[in-house]
C-alpha positions in Angstrom: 89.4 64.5 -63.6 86.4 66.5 -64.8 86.6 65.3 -68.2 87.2 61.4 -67.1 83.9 62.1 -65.3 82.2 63.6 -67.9 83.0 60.1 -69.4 82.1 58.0 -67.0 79.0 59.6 -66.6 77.8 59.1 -70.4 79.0 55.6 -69.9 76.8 54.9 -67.2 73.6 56.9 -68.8 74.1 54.8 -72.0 74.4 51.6 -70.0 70.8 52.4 -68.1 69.1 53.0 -71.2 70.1 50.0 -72.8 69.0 48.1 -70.3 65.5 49.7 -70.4 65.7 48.6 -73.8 65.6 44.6 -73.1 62.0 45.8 -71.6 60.9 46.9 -75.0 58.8 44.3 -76.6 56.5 45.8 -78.7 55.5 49.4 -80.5 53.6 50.3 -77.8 56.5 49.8 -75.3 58.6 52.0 -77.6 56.2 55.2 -78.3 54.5 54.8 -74.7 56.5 53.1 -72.2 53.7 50.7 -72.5 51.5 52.8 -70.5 52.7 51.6 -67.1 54.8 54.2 -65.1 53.9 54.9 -61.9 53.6 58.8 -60.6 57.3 59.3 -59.2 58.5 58.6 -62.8 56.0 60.3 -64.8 56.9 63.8 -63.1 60.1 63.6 -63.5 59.6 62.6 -67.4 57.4 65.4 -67.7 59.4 67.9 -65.3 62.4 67.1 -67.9 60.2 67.8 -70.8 61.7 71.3 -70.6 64.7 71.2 -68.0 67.0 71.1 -71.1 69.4 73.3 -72.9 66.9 76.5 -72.9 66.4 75.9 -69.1 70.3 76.0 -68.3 71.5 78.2 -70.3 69.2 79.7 -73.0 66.8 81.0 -69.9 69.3 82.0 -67.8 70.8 83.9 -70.4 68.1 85.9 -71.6 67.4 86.5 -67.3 70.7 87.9 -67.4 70.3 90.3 -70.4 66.6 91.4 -70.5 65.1 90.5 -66.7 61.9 88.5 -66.1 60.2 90.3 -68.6 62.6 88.7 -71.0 61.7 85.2 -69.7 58.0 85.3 -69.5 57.6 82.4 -72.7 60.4 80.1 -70.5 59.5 79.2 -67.8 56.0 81.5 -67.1 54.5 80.1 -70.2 56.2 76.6 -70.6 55.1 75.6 -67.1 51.2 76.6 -67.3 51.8 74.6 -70.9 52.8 71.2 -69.2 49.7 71.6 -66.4 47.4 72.4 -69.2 48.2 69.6 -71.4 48.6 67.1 -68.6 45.0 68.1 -67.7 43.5 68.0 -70.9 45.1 64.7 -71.8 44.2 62.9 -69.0 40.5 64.0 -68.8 40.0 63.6 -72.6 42.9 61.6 -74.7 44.3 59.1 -72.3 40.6 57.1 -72.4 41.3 56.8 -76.5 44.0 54.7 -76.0 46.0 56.6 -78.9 49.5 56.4 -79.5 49.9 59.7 -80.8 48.2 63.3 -81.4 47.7 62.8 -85.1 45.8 59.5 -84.4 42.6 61.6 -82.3 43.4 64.5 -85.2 42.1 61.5 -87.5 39.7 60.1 -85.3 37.8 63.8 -84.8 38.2 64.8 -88.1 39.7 63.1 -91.1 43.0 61.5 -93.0 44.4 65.1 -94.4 44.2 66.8 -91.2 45.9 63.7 -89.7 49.1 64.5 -92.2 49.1 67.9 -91.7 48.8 68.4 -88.0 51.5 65.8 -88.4 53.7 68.2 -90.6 53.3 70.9 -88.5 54.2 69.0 -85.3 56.9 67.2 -87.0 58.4 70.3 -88.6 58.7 72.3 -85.2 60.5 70.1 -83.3 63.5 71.0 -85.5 64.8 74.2 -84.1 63.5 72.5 -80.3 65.7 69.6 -80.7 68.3 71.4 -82.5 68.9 73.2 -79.4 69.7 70.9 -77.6 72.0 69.3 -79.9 73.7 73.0 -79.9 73.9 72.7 -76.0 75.5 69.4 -76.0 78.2 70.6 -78.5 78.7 73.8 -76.4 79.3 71.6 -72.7 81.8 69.1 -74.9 83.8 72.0 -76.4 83.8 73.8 -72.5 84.6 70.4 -70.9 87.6 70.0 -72.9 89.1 73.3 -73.1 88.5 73.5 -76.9 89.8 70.2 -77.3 86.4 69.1 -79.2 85.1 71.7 -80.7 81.7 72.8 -80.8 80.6 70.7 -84.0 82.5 67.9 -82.9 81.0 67.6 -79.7 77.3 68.5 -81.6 78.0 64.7 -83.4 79.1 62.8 -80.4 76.4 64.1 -78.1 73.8 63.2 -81.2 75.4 59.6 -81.8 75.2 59.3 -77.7 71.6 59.9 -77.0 70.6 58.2 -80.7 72.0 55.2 -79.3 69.8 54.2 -76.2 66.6 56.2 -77.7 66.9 54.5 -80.6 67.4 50.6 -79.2 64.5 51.6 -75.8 62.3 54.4 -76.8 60.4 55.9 -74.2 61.1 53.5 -71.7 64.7 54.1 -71.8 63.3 57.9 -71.9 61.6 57.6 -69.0 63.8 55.8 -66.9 66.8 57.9 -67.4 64.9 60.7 -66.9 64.3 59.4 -63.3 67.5 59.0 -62.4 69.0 62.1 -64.0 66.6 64.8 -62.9 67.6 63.5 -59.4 71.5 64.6 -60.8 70.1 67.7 -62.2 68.2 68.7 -58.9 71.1 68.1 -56.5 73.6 68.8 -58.6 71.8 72.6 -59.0 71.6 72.9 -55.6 74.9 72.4 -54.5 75.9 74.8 -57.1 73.8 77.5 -56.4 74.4 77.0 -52.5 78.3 77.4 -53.0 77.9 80.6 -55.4 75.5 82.1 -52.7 78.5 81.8 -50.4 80.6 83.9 -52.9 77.9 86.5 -53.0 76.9 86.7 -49.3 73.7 84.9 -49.6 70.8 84.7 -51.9 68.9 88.0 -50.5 71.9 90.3 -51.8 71.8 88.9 -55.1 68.0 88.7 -55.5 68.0 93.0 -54.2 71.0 93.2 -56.6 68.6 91.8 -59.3 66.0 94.1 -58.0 67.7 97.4 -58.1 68.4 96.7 -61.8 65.1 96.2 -62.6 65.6 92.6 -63.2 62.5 91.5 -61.6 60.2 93.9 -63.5 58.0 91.7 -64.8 55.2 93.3 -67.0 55.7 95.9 -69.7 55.7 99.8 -69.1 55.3 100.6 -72.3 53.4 101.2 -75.2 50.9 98.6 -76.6 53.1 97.2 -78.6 55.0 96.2 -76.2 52.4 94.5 -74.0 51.3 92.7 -77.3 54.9 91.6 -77.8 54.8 90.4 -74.2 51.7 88.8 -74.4 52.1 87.1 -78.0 55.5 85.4 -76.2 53.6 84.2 -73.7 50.7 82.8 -75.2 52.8 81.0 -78.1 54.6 79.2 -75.8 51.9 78.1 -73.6 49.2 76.9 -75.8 51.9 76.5 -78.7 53.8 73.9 -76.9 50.5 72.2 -76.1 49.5 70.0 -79.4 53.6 68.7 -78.7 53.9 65.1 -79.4 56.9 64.6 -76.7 54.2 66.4 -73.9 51.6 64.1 -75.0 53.6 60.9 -74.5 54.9 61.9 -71.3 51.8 62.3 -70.2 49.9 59.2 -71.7 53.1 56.7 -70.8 51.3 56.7 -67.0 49.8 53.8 -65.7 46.6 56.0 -65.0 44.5 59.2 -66.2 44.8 60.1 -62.5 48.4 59.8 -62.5 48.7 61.1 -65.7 46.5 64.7 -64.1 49.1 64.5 -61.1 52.5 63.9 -62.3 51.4 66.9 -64.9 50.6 69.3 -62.1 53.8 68.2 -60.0 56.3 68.3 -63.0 54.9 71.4 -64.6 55.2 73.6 -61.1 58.3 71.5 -60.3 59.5 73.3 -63.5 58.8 76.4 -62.7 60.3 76.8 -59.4 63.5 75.1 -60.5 64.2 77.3 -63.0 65.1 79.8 -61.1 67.9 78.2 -59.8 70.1 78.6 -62.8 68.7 82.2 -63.4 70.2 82.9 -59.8 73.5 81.0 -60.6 74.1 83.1 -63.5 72.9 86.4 -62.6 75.6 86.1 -59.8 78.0 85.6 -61.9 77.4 89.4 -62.6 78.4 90.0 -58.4 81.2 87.9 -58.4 83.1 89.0 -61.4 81.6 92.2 -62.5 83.7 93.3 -65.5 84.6 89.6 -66.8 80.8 88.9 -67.3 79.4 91.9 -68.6 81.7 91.9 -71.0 80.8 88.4 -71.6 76.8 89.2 -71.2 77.8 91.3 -74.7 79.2 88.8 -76.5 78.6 85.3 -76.1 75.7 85.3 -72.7 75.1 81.5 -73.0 78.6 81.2 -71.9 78.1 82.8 -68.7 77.1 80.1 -66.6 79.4 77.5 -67.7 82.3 80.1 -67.5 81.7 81.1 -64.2 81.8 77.0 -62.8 84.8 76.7 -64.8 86.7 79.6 -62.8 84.8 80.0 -59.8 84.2 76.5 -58.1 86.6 73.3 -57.4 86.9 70.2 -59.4 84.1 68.8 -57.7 81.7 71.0 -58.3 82.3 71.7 -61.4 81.9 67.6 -62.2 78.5 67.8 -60.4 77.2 70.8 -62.3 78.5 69.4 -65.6 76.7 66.1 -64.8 73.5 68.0 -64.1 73.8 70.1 -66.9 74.6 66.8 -69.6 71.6 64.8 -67.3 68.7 68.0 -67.9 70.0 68.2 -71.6 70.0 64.4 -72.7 66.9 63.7 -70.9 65.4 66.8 -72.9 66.8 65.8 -76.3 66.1 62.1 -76.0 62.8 62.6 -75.9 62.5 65.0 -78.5 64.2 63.1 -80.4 61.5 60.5 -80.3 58.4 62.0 -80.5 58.6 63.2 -84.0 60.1 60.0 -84.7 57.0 58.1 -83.9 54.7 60.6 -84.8 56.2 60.6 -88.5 55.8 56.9 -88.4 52.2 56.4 -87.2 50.7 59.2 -89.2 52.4 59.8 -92.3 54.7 56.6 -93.1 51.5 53.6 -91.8 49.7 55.3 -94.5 52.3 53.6 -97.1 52.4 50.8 -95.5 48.9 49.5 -94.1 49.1 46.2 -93.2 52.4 46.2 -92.0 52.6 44.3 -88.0 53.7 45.4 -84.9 57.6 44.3 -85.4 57.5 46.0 -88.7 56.3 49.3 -87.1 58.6 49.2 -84.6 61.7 49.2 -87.3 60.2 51.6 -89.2 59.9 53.9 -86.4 63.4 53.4 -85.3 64.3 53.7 -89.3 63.0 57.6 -89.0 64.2 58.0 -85.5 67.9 57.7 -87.2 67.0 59.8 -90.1 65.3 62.7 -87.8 68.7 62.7 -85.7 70.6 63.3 -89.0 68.3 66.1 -90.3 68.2 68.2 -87.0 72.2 67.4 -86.6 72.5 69.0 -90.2 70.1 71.9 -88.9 71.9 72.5 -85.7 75.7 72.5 -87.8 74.2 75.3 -89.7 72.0 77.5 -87.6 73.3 80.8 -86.1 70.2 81.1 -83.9 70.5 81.2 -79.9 69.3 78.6 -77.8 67.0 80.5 -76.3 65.5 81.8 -79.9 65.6 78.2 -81.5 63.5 76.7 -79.2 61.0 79.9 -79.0 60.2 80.2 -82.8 59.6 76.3 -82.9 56.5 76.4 -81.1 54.9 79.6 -83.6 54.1 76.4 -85.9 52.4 74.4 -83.8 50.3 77.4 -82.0 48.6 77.9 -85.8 48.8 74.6 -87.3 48.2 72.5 -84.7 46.5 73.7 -81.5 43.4 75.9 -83.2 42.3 72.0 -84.4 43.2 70.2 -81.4 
């Protein structure tokens, strides 16, 4: 039953973006939505900006092993990121009309900066999207028993969200992301309402958490430790800024103001939801003591998922696996695509100057297909966590990109 709705599911998601896709006329459609959404669908793009793989499972994870201090780049650092791009953006980008950040990096300064920014931007969205390839392959492999295994289910979830990003762009993105953040939302919820039951409500868990110094937040420590702390921190949260899939989200609305707003909303919607699968898993540790510590030593991304698997019914387990698949294909979709059509605009136009709109639109899904087979190739091979994959991404972009921007 669970795996037949796991099925049905995909189905469905791959039927909604293809039909965005008919909508998709032109290469502004593609890399912007056309600039057109209206608020409700702007923060939930931009709320899914980081509700993917590193939010379920890599966050949670690290929650489990090292406390809030362990967690302060995700989600302390990644939800101030998405309120301080939003409101940059829309007070100073959105009016320039630009489809991407390398366009104003050429505008301000000049065509070599363009291409490097571009590099930079380009090149650290392969350990972020990675990640979430890695995440897919790991819910396919649990789904199943083993049945697909890890790699396996790393293609198919790849081929899956290539397929509508590639034929709808951000549209497609955008939409889905609408109707799966509502999945990802309830479907948390219900979750984390059941496993409170198990535990005898949230306030024994969250003084559990206490008592183990889980909630410690800042360092006691040396200076290096607070300089560890703080470097985390900022990396992520001015890192992530100059992020081409931040910047579209953002610019895709049908209005600076709206663009300000839906920033704001998504960005502390992010925060706050986070800490719903931080609680599922670190009650794992109440419920099962000795099965998930021993797990928490070998394999901690596992905890969550293990923990549905054996703890809840059928049902629930379908609705967290449909919320966990919705938060990780909305996240990879659109990560998918904005080095895709940042690539195109800034370093392959340069080729191919007087090329028109239909022709950039084929070139950018041209790279879109080749991106998705060099970060499958990266994700096959990398031993990395989830959680570490997507952290070191943004060190690039903090130094290469955002000191210009």
């Amino acid at each position: 039953m669970l795996i037949w709705f796991v099925v049905v599911y995909l189905l469905v998601s791959i039927a909604i973006g293809l039909y965005a896709a008919t909508r998709v006329h032109n290469a502004k459609d593609f890399a912007v939505a056309g600039r057109s959404l209206p608020l409700p669908v702007v923060t939930a793009t931009v709320f899914a900006t980081w509700f993917g793989a590193e939010a379920v499972f890599g966050v949670s994870a690290t929650f489990v092993k090292d406390g809030l201090r362990g967690v302060v780049a995700d989600p302390f650092g990644a939800s101030l990121c998405l309120i301080i791009a939003g409101v940059f953006y829309g007070t100073r980008l959105y009016r320039l009309n630009v489809l991407t950040l390398g366009d104003f990096f050429r505008m301000r300064y000049n065509r070599t900066v363009e291409v490097l920014t571009t590099v930079c931007i380009v090149a650290s969205y392969l350990g972020w999207v990675s990640a979430q390839i890695k995440a897919l392959g790991l819910v396919f492999n649990v789904v199943t028993a083993g049945a697909i295994p890890t790699q396996a289910g790393m293609i198919l979830g790849a081929l899956i969200v290539l397929t509508y990003t590639s034929f709808g762009g951000m549209l497609s993105v955008a939409i889905l992301d609408f109707v799966q953040m509502g999945v990802v939302m309830g479907g948390m919820l219900y979750i984390g309402y059941l496993v409170s039951g198990m535990t005898g409500g949230v306030e024994v868990v969250v003084s559990q958490a206490a008592a183990a110094g889980k909630l410690d937040f800042f360092p006691a420590g040396s200076a290096a430790e607070w300089l560890t702390f703080l470097g985390a921190w900022i990396t992520m949260m001015l890192g992530s800024v100059p992020q081409q899939d931040v910047f579209q989200r953002v610019t895709s609305a049908r209005s600076a103001k709206i663009a300000i707003g839906a920033s704001v909303l998504g960005g502390s919607l992010y925060f706050c939801f986070t800490f719903v699968p931080m609680f599922i898993a670190y009650s794992a540790t109440l419920i099962a003591p000795e099965q998930f510590n021993a797990l928490i030593e070998t394999d901690s991304q596992l905890v969550l998922p293990t923990l549905v698997l054996e703890h809840t019914p059928v049902f629930a387990q379908a609705i967290f696996f449909g919320a966990v698949l919705s938060a990780i294909m909305s996240c990879s979709s659109a990560t998918l695509l904005a080095p895709s059509v940042a690539f195109s605009e800034n370093i392959v136009r340069g080729f191919f100057p007087d090329a028109g709109d239909h022709a950039f639109l084929r070139m950018m899904r041209v790279t879109l297909v080749c991106f998705t087979a060099i970060v499958l190739g990266f994700a096959l091979n990398s031993e990395a966590s989830i959680f570490k994959m997507v952290e070191n991404a943004y060190k690039v972009t903090l130094a290469g990109a955002f000191v210009p921007l």
